[in-house]
ZAMARGU-4260 file (C-alpha; in steps of 0.2 Angstrom, whole numbers, plus 5000, padded with zeros to 4 digits):
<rodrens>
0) 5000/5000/5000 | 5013/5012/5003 | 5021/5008/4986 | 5005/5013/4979 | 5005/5029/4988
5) 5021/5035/4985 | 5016/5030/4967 | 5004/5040/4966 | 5011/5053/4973 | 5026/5055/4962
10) 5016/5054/4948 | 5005/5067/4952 | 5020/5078/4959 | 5029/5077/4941 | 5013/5083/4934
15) 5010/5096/4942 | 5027/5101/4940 | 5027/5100/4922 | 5009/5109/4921 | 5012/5122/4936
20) 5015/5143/4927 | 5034/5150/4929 | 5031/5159/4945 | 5023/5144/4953 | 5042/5137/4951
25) 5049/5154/4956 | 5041/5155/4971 | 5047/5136/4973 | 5030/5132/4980 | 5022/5116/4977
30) 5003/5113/4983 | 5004/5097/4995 | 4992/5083/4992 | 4981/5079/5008 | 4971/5066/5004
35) 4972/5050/4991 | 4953/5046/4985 | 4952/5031/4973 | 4959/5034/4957 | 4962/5051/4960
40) 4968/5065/4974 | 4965/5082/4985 | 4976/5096/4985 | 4978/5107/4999 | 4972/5122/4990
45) 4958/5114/4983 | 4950/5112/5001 | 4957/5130/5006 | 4945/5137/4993 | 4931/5126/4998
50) 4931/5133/5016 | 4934/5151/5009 | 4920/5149/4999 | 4911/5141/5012 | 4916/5154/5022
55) 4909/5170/5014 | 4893/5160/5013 | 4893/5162/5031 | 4897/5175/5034 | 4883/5182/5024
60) 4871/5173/5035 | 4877/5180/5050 | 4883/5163/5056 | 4897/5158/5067 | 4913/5148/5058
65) 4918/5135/5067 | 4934/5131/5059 | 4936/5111/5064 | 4921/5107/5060 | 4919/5115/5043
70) 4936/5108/5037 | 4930/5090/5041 | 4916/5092/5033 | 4923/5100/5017 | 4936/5088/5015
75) 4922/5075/5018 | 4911/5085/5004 | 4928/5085/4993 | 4930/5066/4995 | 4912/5062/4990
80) 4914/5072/4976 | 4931/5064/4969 | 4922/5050/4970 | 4906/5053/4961 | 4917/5060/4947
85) 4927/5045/4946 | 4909/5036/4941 | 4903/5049/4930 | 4922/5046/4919 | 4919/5025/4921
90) 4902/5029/4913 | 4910/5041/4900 | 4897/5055/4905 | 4900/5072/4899 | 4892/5087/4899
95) 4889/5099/4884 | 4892/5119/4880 | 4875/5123/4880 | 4870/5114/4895 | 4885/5124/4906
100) 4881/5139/4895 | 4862/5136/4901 | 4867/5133/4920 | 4878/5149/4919 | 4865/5161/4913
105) 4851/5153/4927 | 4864/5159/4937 | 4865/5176/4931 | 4848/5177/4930 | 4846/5171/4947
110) 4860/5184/4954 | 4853/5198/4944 | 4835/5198/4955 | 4845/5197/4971 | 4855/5213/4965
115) 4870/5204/4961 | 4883/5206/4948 | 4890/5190/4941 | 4907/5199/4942 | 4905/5201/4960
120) 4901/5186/4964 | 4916/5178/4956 | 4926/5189/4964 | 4916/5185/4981 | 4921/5164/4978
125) 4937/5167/4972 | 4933/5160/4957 | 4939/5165/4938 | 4926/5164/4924 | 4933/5148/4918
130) 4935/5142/4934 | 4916/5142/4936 | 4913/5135/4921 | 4922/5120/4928 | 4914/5121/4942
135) 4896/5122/4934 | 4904/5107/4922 | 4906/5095/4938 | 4891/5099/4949 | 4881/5095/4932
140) 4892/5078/4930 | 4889/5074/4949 | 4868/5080/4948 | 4868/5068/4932 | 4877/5053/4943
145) 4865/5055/4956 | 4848/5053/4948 | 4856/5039/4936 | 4860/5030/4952 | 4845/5034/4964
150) 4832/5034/4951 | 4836/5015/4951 | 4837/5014/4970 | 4819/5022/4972 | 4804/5008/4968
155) 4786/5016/4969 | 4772/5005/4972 | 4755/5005/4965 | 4750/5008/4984 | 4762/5024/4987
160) 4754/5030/4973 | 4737/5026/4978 | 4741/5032/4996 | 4748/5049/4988 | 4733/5052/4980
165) 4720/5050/4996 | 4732/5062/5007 | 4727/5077/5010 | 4747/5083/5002 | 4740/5073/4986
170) 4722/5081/4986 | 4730/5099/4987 | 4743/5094/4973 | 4725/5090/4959 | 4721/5108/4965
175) 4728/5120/4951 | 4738/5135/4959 | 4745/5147/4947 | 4762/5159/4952 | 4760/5176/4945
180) 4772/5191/4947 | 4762/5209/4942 | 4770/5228/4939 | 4756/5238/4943 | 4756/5256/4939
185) 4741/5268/4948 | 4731/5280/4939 | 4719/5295/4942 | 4705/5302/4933 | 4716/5314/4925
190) 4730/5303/4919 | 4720/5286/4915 | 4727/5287/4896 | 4746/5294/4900 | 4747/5278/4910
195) 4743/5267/4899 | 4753/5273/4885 | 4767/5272/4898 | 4762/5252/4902 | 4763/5249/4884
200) 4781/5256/4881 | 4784/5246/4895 | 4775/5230/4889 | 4785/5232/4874 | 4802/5230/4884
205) 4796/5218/4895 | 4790/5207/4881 | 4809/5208/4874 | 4816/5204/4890 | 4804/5191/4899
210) 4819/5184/4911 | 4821/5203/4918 | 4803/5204/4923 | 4806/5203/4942 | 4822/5217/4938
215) 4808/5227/4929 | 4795/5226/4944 | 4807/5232/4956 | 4812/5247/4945 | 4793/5251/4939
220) 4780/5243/4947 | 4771/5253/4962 | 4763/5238/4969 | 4765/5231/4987 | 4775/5217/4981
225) 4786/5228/4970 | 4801/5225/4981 | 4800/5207/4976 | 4799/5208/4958 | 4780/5208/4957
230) 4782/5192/4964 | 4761/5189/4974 | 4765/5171/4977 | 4756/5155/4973 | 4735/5155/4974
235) 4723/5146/4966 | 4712/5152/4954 | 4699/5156/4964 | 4708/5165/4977 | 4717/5176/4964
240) 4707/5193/4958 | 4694/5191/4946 | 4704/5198/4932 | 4720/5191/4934 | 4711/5172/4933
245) 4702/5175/4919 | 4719/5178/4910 | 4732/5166/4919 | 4721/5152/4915 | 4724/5152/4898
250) 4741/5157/4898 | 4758/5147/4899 | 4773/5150/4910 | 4783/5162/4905 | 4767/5174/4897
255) 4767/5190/4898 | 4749/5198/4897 | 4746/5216/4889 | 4744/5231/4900 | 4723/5230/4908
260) 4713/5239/4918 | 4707/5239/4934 | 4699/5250/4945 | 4715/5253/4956 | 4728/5255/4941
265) 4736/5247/4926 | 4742/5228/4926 | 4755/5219/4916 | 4755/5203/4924 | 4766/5187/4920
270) 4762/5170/4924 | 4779/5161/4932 | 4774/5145/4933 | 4757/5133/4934 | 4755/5121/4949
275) 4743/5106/4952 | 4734/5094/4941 | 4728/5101/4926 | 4718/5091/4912 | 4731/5085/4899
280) 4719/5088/4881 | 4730/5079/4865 | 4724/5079/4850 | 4723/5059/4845 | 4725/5050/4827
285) 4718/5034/4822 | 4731/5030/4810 | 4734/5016/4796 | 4751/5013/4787 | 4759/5000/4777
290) 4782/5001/4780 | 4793/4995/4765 | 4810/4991/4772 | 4823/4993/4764 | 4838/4978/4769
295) 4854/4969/4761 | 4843/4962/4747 | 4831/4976/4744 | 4838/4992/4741 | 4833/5011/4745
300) 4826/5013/4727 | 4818/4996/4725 | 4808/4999/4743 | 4804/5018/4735 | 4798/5012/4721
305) 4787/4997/4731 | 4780/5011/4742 | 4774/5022/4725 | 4766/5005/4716 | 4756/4999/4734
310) 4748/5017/4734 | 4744/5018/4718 | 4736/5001/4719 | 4725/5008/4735 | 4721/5024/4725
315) 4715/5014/4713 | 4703/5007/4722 | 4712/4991/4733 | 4709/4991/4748 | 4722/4997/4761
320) 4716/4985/4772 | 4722/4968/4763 | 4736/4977/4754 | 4743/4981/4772 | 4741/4962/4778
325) 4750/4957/4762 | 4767/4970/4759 | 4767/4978/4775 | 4786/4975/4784 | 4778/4982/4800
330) 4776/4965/4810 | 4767/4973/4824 | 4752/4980/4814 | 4751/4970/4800 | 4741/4957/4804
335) 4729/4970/4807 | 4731/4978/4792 | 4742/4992/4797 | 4730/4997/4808 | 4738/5006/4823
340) 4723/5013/4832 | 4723/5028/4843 | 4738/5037/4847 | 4744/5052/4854 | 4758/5065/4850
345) 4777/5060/4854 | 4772/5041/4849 | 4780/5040/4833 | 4796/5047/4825 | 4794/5065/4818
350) 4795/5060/4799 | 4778/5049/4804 | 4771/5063/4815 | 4770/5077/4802 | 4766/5066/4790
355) 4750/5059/4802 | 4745/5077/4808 | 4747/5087/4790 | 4736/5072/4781 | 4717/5076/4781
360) 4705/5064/4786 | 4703/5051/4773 | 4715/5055/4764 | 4728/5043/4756 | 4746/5052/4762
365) 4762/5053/4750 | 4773/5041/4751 | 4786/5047/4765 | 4802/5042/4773 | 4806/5037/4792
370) 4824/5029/4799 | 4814/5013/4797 | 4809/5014/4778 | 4794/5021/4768 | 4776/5023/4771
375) 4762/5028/4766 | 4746/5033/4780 | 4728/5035/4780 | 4719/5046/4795 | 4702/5036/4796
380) 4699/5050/4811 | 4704/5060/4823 | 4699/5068/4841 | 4703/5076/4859 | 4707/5069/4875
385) 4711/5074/4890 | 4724/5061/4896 | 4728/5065/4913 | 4722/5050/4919 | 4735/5041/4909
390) 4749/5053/4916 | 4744/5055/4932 | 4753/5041/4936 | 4768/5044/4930 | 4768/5063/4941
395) 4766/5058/4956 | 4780/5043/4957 | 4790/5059/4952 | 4783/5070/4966 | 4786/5053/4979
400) 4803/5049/4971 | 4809/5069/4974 | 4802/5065/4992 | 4814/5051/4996 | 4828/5057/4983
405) 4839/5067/4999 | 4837/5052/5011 | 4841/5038/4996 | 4855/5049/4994 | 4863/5049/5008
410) 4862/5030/5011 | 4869/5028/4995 | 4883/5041/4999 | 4888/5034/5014 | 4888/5016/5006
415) 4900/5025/4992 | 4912/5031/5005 | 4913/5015/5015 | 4916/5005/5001 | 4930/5016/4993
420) 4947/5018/4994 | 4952/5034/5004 | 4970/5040/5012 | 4968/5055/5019 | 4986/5061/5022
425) 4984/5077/5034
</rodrens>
C-alpha cells in the first residue's frame, strides 16, 4: 500500500510540476496533496477554497465559523465528490456547451434579481470565469450521477401512489395553483390614458426581455409586492382577483399579458409557473400505414419504388386493408392491416408525426420516409382527449421519488464512502 502511495504521489508531483506557470516554480512552492481518493487525489488548495468559499457563505448569514468542523466536513464533501466523478468518467458521462452555457446564465439570471453582479460574485468565491465553468461542468456531472443511480434505488408501488393520492398533500397537489408576478402602475382620473401609454412602452420591453421581469418590477411597478419583483405568490384560481384568473388560465409560464385595467391601476402581469393537476387535452389520430423496408437484398430505390406502386394500387381502388396484411414489413400492425389505432403526440418518429397530423381525414398520404423505411398513411379519424388519467401516474412517482431522493441519497453516499478507497494524508 505504501508503494502505491508513494506512486501516486510522484506521479502526480511530476505533473504538476510540468503543468504548474513559471512563477509557481519561482516561488518554489508546490501545493501538497492531503488526501488519496480512489483513482484520483486532494490538494491542499483545493479544500482551502472550499472553506473560503464556504466561508463567505457564512458570513453572509450572520453565522458563526467554526473552523474544525467546517474543514472535516469540506474535505468529507471534497472526497464524496472525487468519488462521484470517478463514476461519471467510468460511465463516459460528459456534459455539453449549452448545458453549462444554460446553467451559467440561470445563474446570472438568478444573481441579477438578488441585485448581484455576476462579476462580484466571482470575485466574492474566488473564482475565475473559467473556473466556474468547471465548476458548473462537475456539479452537472455529479447531479447527472445522482439521479442515474437513485432513480434505480427508488421503487414506487402502485399503493404509494394510491396512498399519495387519498392524502390530504396529494388532494392539494390536483388543485391548480398558478404563480404570478404583476408591475402595477396607479392611475387617476386625469392621467388614465398617459398611464397606459406608459404600460405599453413598457410591455414592449418587458416582452423583449421576459427573464428581467422581476428586475423590471422592482424598477417600475408601484405595487405592494414591487420589492419582490412583482412576485404575489402561489394562489389558486379562485383566490386570485377576478381579472388576473380570467387571463392566467389560459396562459403558459413564461406569458406576459398586455397592459389591463382595473379600477385601482394598470396591470401587466406574468404567469411564472402553473401548479397542480391540470387536464392533459391531446389531439389523438387513428392511423393506418403500410412500411417498406429497405435491407441487404432490397435496396433504397427498390423499397421507394414498392412504396409508389402499393399506393397507387390503393388509389386505385384496393383496399388498404388487405394490401397492408400482404406487403406491409411492420410486424406489429400487420396482421391487422396496418391498423395502429389511437395514438397520441410523441408516439412516433417526427417523419411519421408530420406526415399523420398534416394528412386530412381520409386521405391517402404521399409516400414518405422514416429511419425505418417508407410509408404511406391514411387518417380514418381524429379527436381530443384529456389524458391526465393516463399521466397521472407517472407525476406523482415523480413527486414521491423527489420526496425520498435526499434520504436515498445519503444511504447511498455513505455506502460510496465506505466501500471506497480513501487516504487521507493530513
Amino acid at each position: 500500500m505504501k508503494n502505491l502511495i508513494n506512486t501516486l504521489l510522484n506521479a502526480y508531483f511530476l505533473l504538476f510540476i510540468c503543468l504548474s506557470s513559471g512563477s509557481a516554480l519561482a516561488n518554489n512552492s508546490i501545493d501538497s496533496v492531503i488526501a488519496i481518493v480512489k483513482d484520483d487525489i486532494i490538494f491542499a488548495q483545493e479544500l482551502e477554497q472550499k472553506i473560503q468559499q464556504a466561508r463567505i457563505r457564512l458570513q453572509l448569514r450572520n453565522k458563526d465559523v467554526d473552523e474544525t468542523r467546517l474543514r472535516n466536513q469540506l474535505l468529507d464533501t471534497l472526497i464524496l465528490e472525487k468519488l462521484q466523478l470517478s463514476l461519471a468518467r467510468q460511465n463516459n458521462l460528459q456534459i455539453s456547451d449549452a448545458d453549462i452555457e444554460d446553467t451559467l446564465n440561470r445563474t446570472k439570471m438568478q444573481l441579477a434579481r438578488n441585485n448581484v453582479l455576476f462579476t462580484e460574485y466571482l470575485e466574492a468565491q474566488n473564482l475565475s470565469a473559467v473556473q466556474a465553468k468547471k465548476e458548473i461542468e462537475k456539479e452537472l456531472l455529479i447531479n447527472r450521477v445522482q439521479r442515474g443511480v437513485i432513480g434505480q434505488r427508488i421503487n414506487i408501488t402502485e399503493r404509494e401512489v394510491d396512498n399519495f393520492l387519498a392524502s390530504k398533500e396529494g388532494q392539494e397537489w390536483l388543485v391548480p395553483r398558478f404563480h404570478v408576478g404583476q408591475i402595477f402602475s396607479p392611475y387617476n382620473a386625469k392621467n388614465k390614458q398617459e398611464i397606459m401609454a406608459k404600460a405599453k412602452k413598457l410591455h414592449d420591453t418587458v416582452k423583449k426581455q421576459p427573464e428581467n421581469f422581476r428586475t423590471f418590477a422592482q424598477q417600475y411597478s408601484q405595487g405592494p409586492n414591487a420589492n419582490k419583483g412583482g412576485d404575489i405568490g402561489v394562489q389558486r384560481e379562485q383566490d386570485l382577483p377576478p381579472l388576473f384568473a380570467e387571463r392566467v388560465v389560459n396562459m403558459n409560464p413564461g406569458d406576459i399579458t398586455a397592459p389591463f385595467f382595473s379600477g385601482a391601476g394598470v396591470h401587466i402581469i406574468m404567469l411564472f409557473d402553473r401548479k397542480g393537476a391540470e387536464p392533459v387535452i391531446v389531439t389523438q389520430y387513428k392511423v393506418k400505414h403500410i412500411l417498406v423496408k429497405p435491407n441487404d437484398l432490397f435496396t433504397e430505390d427498390e423499397a421507394r419504388e414498392k412504396i409508389n406502386i402499393l399506393r397507387s394500387k390503393i388509389a386505385n381502388g384496393a383496399n388498404f386493408t388487405t394490401v397492408a396484411q400482404e406487403n406491409s414489413d411492420d410486424i406489429g400492425s400487420k396482421l391487422s392491416g396496418g391498423d395502429l389505432g389511437w395514438s397520441s403526440p410523441g408516439s412516433f418518429v417526427p417523419a411519421f408525426e408530420k406526415t399523420m397530423q398534416t394528412t386530412p381525414i381520409n386521405t391517402l398520404s404521399q409516400p414518405f420516409k422514416s429511419p425505418f423505411g417508407w410509408h404511406i398513411l391514411i387518417v380514418e379519424d381524429e379527436r381530443t382527449k384529456d389524458i391526465f388519467d393516463d399521466v397521472k401516474q407517472s407525476q406523482v412517482r415523480n413527486i414521491i421519488g423527489q420526496q425520498r431522493f435526499q434520504d436515498e441519497l445519503a444511504i447511498w453516499l455513505k455506502e460510496l464512502r465506505e466501500s471506497a478507497y480513501v487516504e487521507i494524508l493530513i
